[in-house]
N, C-alpha and C positions, 0 to 999 in steps of 0.2 A: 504494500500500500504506500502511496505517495502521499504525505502528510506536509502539510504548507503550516506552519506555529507560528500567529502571529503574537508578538510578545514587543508589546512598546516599550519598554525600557527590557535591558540584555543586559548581560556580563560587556564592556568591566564595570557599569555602574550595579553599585551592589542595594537588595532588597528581597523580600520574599519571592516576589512575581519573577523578579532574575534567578532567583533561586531553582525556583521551582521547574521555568522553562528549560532552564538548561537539565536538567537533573531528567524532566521528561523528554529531550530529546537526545538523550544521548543513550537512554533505555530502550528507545522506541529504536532507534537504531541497532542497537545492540539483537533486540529481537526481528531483525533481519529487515524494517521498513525503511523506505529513503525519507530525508528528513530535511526542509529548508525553511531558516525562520527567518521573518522580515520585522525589523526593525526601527523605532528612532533613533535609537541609542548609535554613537559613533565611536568607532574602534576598530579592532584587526579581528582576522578570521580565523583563530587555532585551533579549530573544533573539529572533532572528523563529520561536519556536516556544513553544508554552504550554510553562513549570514550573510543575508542582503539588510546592508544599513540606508537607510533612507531611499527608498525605491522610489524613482520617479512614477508618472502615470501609465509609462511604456511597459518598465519593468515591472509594477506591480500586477498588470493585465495578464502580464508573460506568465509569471509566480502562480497566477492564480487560475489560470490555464493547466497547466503542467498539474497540478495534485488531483489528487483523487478525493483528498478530503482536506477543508480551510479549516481549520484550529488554533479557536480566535483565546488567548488568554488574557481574559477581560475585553470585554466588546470593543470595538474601534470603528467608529464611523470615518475613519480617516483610510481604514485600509479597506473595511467590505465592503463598498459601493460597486468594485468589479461583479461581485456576487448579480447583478442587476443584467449583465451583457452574459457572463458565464455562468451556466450553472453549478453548482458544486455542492454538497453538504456543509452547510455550517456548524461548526460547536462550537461553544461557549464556554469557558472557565469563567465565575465569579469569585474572582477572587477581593472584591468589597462591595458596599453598598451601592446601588444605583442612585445618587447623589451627586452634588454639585459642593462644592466646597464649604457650601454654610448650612449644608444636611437638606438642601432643598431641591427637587425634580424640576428644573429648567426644561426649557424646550429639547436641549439637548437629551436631557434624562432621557422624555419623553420618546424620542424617537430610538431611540437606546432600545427603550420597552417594545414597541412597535415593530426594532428587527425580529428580538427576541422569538415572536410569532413564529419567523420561519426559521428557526435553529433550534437545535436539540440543546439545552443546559446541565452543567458543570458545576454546583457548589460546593465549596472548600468546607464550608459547615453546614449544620442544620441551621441556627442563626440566620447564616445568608439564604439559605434555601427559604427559611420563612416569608421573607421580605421579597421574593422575584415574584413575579405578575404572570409567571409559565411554571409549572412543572418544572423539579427535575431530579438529576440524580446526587446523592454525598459522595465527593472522593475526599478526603484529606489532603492537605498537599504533603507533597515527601520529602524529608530530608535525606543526608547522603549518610547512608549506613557504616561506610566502609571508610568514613573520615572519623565521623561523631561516635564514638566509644568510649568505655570506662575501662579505662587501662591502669588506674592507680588508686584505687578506691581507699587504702589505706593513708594514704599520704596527704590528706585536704588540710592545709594550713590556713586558707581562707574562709572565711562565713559567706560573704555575700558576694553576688555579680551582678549588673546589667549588660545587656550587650544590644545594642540600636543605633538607632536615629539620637541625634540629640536634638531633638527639635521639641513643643510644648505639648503636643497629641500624645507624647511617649512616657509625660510625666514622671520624667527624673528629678524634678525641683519637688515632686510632691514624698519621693523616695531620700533627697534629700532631708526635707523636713521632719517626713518620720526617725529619721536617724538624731536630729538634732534633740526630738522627745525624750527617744531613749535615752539619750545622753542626760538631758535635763535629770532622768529619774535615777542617774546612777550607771547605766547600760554601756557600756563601749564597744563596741563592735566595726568591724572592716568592710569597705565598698568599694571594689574594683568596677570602675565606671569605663566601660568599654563600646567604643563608637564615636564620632563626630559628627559636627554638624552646626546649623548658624547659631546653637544656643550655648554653644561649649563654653563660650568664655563669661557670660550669664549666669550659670551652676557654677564656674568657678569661682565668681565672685562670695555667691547665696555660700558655698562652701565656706568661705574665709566670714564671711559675715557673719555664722551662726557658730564658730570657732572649731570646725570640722576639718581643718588642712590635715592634720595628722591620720585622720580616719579615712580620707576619700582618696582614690588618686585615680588618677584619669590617663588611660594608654591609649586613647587613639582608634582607630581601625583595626580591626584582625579579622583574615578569612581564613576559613579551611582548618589545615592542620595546625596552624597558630592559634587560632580561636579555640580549638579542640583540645590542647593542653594545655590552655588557662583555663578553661571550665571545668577539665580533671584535676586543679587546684584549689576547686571552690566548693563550697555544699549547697547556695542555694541560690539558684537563680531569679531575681524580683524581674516582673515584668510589670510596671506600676501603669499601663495608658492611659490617660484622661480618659478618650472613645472610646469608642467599642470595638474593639480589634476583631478583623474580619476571621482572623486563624492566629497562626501565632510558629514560624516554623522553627523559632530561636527557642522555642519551651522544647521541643521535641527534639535538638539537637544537644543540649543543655542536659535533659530526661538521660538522654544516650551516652552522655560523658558520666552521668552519674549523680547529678546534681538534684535536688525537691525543685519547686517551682512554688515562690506565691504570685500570684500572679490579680487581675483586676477581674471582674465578675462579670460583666456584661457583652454581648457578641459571642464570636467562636474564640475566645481564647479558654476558656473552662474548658472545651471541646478538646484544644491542642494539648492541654493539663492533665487530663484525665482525671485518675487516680495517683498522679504521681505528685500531686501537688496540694495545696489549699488555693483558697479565693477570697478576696475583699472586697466593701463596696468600691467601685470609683470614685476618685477624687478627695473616698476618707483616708486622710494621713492618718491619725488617730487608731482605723481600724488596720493598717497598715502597720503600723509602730505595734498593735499588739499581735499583730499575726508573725512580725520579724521574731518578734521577744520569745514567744513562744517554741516557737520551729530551731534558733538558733539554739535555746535551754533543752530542748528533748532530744538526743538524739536518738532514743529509741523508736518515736512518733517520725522523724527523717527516715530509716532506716526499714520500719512498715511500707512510707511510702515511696523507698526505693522499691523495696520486692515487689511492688506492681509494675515496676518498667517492661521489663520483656513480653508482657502479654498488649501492654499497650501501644508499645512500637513496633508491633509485628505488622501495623496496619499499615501503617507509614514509610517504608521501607520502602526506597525508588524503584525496585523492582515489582513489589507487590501493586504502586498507586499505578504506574504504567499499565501493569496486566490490566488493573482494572477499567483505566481507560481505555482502551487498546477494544475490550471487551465489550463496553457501552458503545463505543462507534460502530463494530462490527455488526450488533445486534442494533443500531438506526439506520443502517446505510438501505 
């Protein structure tokens, strides 16, 4: 099968949606189909699969010609308009809400909804499957099995991690403050703050403001195998988002190095947590600060919700979430 993955943002800019496309096309390949994905994102091509980065009107026609099936991760009214001259099977990955930036359905939305009609759909959670206007089916999205593992279970010197965006939807300043609680009550504890972005030097400041330089420190960016042996360093992974996170694929890489998860309540990230984690309201520091306190003092409460990883990431497994795509198209086509 000839599979066309359209994915507006790619490797090297990094995120879930980058995540995930690359991880499904390199499976999808593996299990013997040709594989070409079209892009905004601007970079070089080291994949054993063609990327076309910013496809003119010519090229995209070509692209969209050439497959046997268009697999759209997250709609794009920018690339399936061909769909209109050629026909082809559409599918959809939702990988977040059909939304405009300020949580409102714009025209755009709208018409968003309206392709929807004639594509078969893709959601990463129940969450997101709740809220589409069509039918569809839950895959998970997948992390990469054979990076994200617990290779040192004994050795964890650190209590806490984040790993993200640093921007204000991710609520690091709210993971901040909770830390500054505990502190006030006596509590000291470690926060490896991992990621960049416009707000890094804002958290650094709230850091030195609330008298946390020595508790916090901040390294920047890491993918892969870097990221993979800082998180087999740490016990517990905060995922604190203001929103409502559509999935969560840094809890289920984090799960796999060995890490608990607390994470924020609302959307699919409970979903990405499972069992392997606890949950707090959004946005309460407060119940944040008592969910750290708690999970960092137990480690036998840790340690319960480690033994549920292996059942819960067998779902998520690049290999497993492929078949199961792989499987949904064959049975729409």
């Amino acid at each position: 099968m000839r599979i066309l993955l359209g994915s507006h943002y790619f490797s090297p800019s990094v995120g879930g949606i980058e995540t995930a496309s690359e991880l499904l096309a390199r499976e999808f390949v593996k299990l013997g189909h040709e594989v070409r994905a079209i892009t905004q994102t601007p970079g070089g091509n080291d994949f054993d699969f063609p990327v076309i980065r910013r496809p003119d009107v010519r090229e995209l026609i070509r692209q969209v010609a050439w497959c046997d099936v268009f697999l759209q991760n997250n709609i794009s009214l920018r690339t399936v308009w061909p769909l209109v001259l050629i026909r082809r099977p559409l599918f959809v990955v939702h990988q977040t809400w059909i939304r405009n930036a300020r949580g409102e359905v714009d025209w755009q939305q709208r018409l968003k909804r309206f392709v929807l009609r004639f594509a078969k759909s893709i959601a990463i959670s129940q969450a997101i499957a709740d809220e589409l206007p069509t039918s569809s089916v839950v895959i998970g999205n997948p992390y990469d099995d054979e990076v994200f593992r617990d290779f040192q279970s004994g050795n964890r010197t650190k209590d806490l991690i984040y790993v993200g965006r640093l921007v204000s939807d991710k609520g690091v300043d709210l993971l901040i403050e909770a830390l500054s609680i505990l502190a006030k009550e006596g509590m000291q504890t470690q926060l490896t703050i991992t990621g960049d972005g416009p707000d890094r030097a804002k958290l650094e400041e709230q850091v030195v403001d609330l008298g946390l330089a020595g508790s916090v420190e901040f390294v920047g960016s890491r993918t892969g195998q870097e990221l993979a042996e800082i998180l087999n360093r740490h016990r517990i992974l905060v995922a604190p988002s203001r929103w409502p996170e559509p999935f969560g694929i840094v809890a289920l890489e984090a799960i796999a190095c060995g890490c608990v998860v607390i994470g924020s309540d609302q959307g699919g990230l409970p979903e990405a947590i499972g069992p392997c984690g606890v949950t707090f309201p959004n946005n309460d520091a407060r119940a944040l600060a008592n969910a750290l306190s708690q999970l960092i003092n137990d480690p036998t409460r840790r340690e319960e919700l480690r033994q549920n990883a292996g059942l819960h990431l067998a779902r998520f497994t690049k290999g497993r979430v492929a078949e199961a795509y792989l499987d949904f198209i064959e049975k729409n086509l």
